[in-house]
Each structure stands twice: as C-alpha cells, then as structure tokens.
Phi, psi and omega in degrees: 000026188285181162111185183301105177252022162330307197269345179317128148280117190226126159226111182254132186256122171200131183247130195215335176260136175228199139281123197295038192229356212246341192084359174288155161275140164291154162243092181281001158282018240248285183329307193276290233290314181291312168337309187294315180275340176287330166308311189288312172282336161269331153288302168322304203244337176095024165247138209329148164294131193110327194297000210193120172276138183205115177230100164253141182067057182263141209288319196241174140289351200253021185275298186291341201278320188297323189300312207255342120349273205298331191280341188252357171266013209279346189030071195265346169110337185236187188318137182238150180241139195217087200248110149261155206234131171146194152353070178273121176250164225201123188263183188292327166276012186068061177252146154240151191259146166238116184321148189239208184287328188281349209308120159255079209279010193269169182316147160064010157261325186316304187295280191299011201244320190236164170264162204236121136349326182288318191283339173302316205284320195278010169262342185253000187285005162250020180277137211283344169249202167304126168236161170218120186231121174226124208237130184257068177235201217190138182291136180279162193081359169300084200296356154256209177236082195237110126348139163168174158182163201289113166341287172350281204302326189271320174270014163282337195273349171290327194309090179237152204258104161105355167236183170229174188226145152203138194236173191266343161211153182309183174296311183268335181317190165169115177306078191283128164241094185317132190299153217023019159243350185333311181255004169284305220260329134349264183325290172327314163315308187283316181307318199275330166295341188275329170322304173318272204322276196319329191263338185248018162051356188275124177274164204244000000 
C-alpha cells in the first residue's frame, strides 16, 4: 500500500455510548480519539478534504452496516481505511462483534445488536484498491478499561485480498487505556501502523 495517498478514503467507526441496561461501560474518549485520527490522516497523511468519514455512536447495526455499505460502494478506486474504536464482543460461537450504541451482550441479544465482523470483511473483499482495517476495540464485561480482541478469531476473518488488519493486542493480551491518556495512545497506535504499512508497502 505504499504510494500516493491523495486518492486515500478513510471511515472511521466508533461506539463510546451505551445503554445502561446493556452492562457496557462508556468510553468517552471514543469521541475525541476519532476527531483526533481524523486531523492526523488529513495533516499527517495527505489526505483530501472530504476524504474522512466519521460515524459515531451508530444506534444500530444497521445504522453502522449503512454507513460502511455507502463508503465502500462509492468506488472510487483508491485505497481504503477503515478503523474502529469501542467494544469487541465475542458471541458464543467465538464471532466478533463490533458494539454499536444498542449493543447488548446478554444471551439471544448480541447477533441482532452488533455488527459481525464477517460483514465489515464481505463488504471490502470487493474493493477495487488497497485496504487497511484497523480495529481498537474491547471484551465486553470487563470491569476496567482494558482494550483487546482475539487474534484467531480476527486473523481467520483477515484474509481481504490486497489488504491489511491490524489489532490493538494480542489474543491473550489487552492494550490498557489509562484514564486521560486513552486517546493520545489511541491515536499514537494507529498513526504508527498505519505509518508501517504505507512506507513500507508490507502487512504488519
């Protein structure tokens, strides 16, 4: 993906609110952290005004499935970036989820609640350039503010032809995001993978 990033696309995903009946915790840097990555890919990365999407807190899935439907049929042909930041949930069959504002995670709720990770990868596997997905999410149920999501499961779901994944911690790990730094370090994360992948044309 080195090269001319002029023609580059970016929609950035992030659920930081939820309903108190769901057991989620908020993440309220959610907000700033996209705002924050969207300034750095238009100063940082060259990219055009317009070019950065930012859909926050979509109520539903089928609020976040429209959003990512319209950025990728727009087909325009050059790279595309696709980063979410909030909740990763883990259905019973070991699926991840990306939370949305309705997101529930109790039994017989999830699947209809969240968006499935499989449907963000069958929406680029036909995108006509170069992708980059980069996902900043978190296990539900967690009583702290600890970020991960499962290796495996996100690299049986990586195979996008021409692309790249990239996740904030290993399968067992979890990337802590200290309260008032969550989004410099956030940020910081994403700028430097995306930095690799672009100078070095390489996946990471």
């Amino acid at each position: 993906m080195a090269g001319d990033l002029r023609t580059a696309r970016a929609l950035l995903l992030g659920t930081g609110a939820h309903a108190g009946s769901s057991g989620l915790p908020d993440i309220p840097a959610i907000g700033t952290t996209l705002a924050d990555l969207k300034a750095a890919l238009h100063e940082r990365c060259g990219l055009a005004p317009g070019a950065v999407q930012v859909a926050l807190d979509p109520a539903t899935p089928l609020e976040m499935g429209e959003a990512l439907a319209a950025f990728t049929e727009a087909g325009e042909g050059g790279p595309l970036i696709v980063y979410y930041a909030g909740h990763g949930l883990l259905s019973r069959t070991g699926s991840l989820y990306l939370a949305t504002a309705a997101a529930d995670p109790r039994r017989n709720r999830l699947e209809h609640t969240a968006l499935p990770y499989a449907v963000l990868r069958r929406y680029l596997l036909d995108a006509a350039g170069p992708v980059v997905v980069l996902l900043d999410c978190c296990f539900s149920g967690r009583a702290v503010s600890a970020m991960a999501d499962p290796e495996d499961e996100v690299a049986a779901l990586a195979e996008i032809g021409g692309g790249y994944v990239m996740t904030s911690a290993g399968g067992n790990e979890v990337a802590l995001a200290p309260e008032g730094r969550g989004t410099r370090r956030s940020r910081a994360r994403c700028w430097a993978c995306w930095s690799m992948a672009t100078r070095t044309g390489r996946a990471i």
